[in-house]
C-alpha positions as CSV (number, residue, x, y, z in Angstrom):
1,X,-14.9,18.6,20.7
2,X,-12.7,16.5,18.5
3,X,-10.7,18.1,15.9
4,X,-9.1,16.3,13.1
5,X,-6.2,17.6,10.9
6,X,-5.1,15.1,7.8
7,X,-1.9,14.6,6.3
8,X,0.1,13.1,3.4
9,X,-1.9,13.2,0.6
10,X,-0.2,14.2,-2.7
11,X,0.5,13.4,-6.5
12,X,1.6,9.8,-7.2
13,X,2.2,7.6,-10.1
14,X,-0.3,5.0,-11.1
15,X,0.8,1.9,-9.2
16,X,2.8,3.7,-6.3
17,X,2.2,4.8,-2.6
18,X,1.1,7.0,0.0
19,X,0.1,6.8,3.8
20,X,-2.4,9.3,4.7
21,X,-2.4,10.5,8.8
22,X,-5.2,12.1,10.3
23,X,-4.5,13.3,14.1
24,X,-7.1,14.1,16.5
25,X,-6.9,16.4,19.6
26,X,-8.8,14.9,21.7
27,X,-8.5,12.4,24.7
28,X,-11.2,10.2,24.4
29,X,-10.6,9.0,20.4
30,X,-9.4,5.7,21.4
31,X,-13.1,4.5,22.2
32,X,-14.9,6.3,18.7
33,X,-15.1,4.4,15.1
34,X,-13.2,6.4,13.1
35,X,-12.2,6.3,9.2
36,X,-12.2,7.8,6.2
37,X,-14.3,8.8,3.3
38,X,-13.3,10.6,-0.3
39,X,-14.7,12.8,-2.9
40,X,-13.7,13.3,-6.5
41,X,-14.4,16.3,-8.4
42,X,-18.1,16.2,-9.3
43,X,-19.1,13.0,-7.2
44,X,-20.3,12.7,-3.7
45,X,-18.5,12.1,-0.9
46,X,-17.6,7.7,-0.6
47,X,-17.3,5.8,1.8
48,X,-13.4,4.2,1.9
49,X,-12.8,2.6,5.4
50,X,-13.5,2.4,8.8
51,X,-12.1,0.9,12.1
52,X,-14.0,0.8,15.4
53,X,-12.5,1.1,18.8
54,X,-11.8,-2.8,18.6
55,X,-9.8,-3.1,15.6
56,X,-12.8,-4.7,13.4
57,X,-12.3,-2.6,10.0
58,X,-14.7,-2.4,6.7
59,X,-13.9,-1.6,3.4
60,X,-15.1,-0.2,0.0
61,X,-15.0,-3.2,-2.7
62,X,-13.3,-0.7,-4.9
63,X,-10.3,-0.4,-2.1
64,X,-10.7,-3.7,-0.7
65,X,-6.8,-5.6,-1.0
66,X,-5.3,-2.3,-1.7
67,X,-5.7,-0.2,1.4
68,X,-5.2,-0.8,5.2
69,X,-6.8,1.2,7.7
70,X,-5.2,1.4,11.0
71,X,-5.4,3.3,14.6
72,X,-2.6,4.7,17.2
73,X,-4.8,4.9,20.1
74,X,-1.7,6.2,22.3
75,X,-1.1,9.1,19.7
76,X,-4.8,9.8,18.6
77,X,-4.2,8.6,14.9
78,X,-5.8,6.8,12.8
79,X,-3.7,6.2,8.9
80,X,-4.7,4.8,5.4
81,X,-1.8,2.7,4.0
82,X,-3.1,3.0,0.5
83,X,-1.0,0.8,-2.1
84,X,-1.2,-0.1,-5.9
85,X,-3.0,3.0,-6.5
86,X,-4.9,4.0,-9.5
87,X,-5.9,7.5,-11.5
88,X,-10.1,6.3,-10.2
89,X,-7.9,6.8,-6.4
90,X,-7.9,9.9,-7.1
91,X,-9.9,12.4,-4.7
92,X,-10.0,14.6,-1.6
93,X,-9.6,12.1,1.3
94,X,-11.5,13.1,4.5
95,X,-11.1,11.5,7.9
96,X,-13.9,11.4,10.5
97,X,-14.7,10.2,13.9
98,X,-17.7,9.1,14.8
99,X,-19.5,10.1,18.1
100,X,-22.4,8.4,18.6
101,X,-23.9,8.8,15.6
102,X,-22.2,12.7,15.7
103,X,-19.9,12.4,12.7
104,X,-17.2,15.4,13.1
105,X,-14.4,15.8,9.5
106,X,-11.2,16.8,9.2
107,X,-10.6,19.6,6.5
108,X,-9.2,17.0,3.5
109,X,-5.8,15.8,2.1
110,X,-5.8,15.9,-1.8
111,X,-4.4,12.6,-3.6
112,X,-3.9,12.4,-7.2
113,X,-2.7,9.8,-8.9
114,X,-1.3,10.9,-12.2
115,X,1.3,9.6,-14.9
């Protein structure tokens, strides 16, 4: 069973940086969809981005020419470059894998993006 740990979330300035890391443990990642998903405080869970085993990726409209979703297939990662980032950003950021239809979440990575 795959297990997911995510990383580098944390408290930014409007208009900055982060790159989020989620690493998987097991062998097989390289061929699942995998991406990411957040939840603010009193909202569902969102959708954010995705990128299947090709490369193709998909986007949220409200993330769409500010975040880049990318995959290590050699080192079972899968990051979110997220730039020009805004206070609405912020969330708990969850990465998933998807396993035929099976989706299986990593524990979360708090970003806030405060002035």
């Amino acid at each position: 069973q795959q297990q997911l740990v995510e990383s580098g979330g944390g408290l930014v300035q409007p208009g900055g940086s982060l790159r989020l890391s989620c690493a998987a443990s097991g062998s097989i990642f390289s061929i699942y969809t995998v991406g990411w998903y957040r939840q603010a405080p009193g909202n569902q869970r969102k959708f954010v981005a995705r990128i299947i085993n090709g490369g193709n990726t998909l986007y949220a409209d409200s993330v769409k020419g500010r975040f880049t979703i990318s995959r290590d297939n050699a080192k079972n990662t899968v990051y979110l470059q997220m730039n020009r980032l805004k206070p609405e950003d912020t969330a708990v950021y969850y990465c998933y894998v998807d396993i035929s239809g099976t989706m299986t979440w990593g524990q979360g990575t708090q970003v806030t993006v405060s002035s």
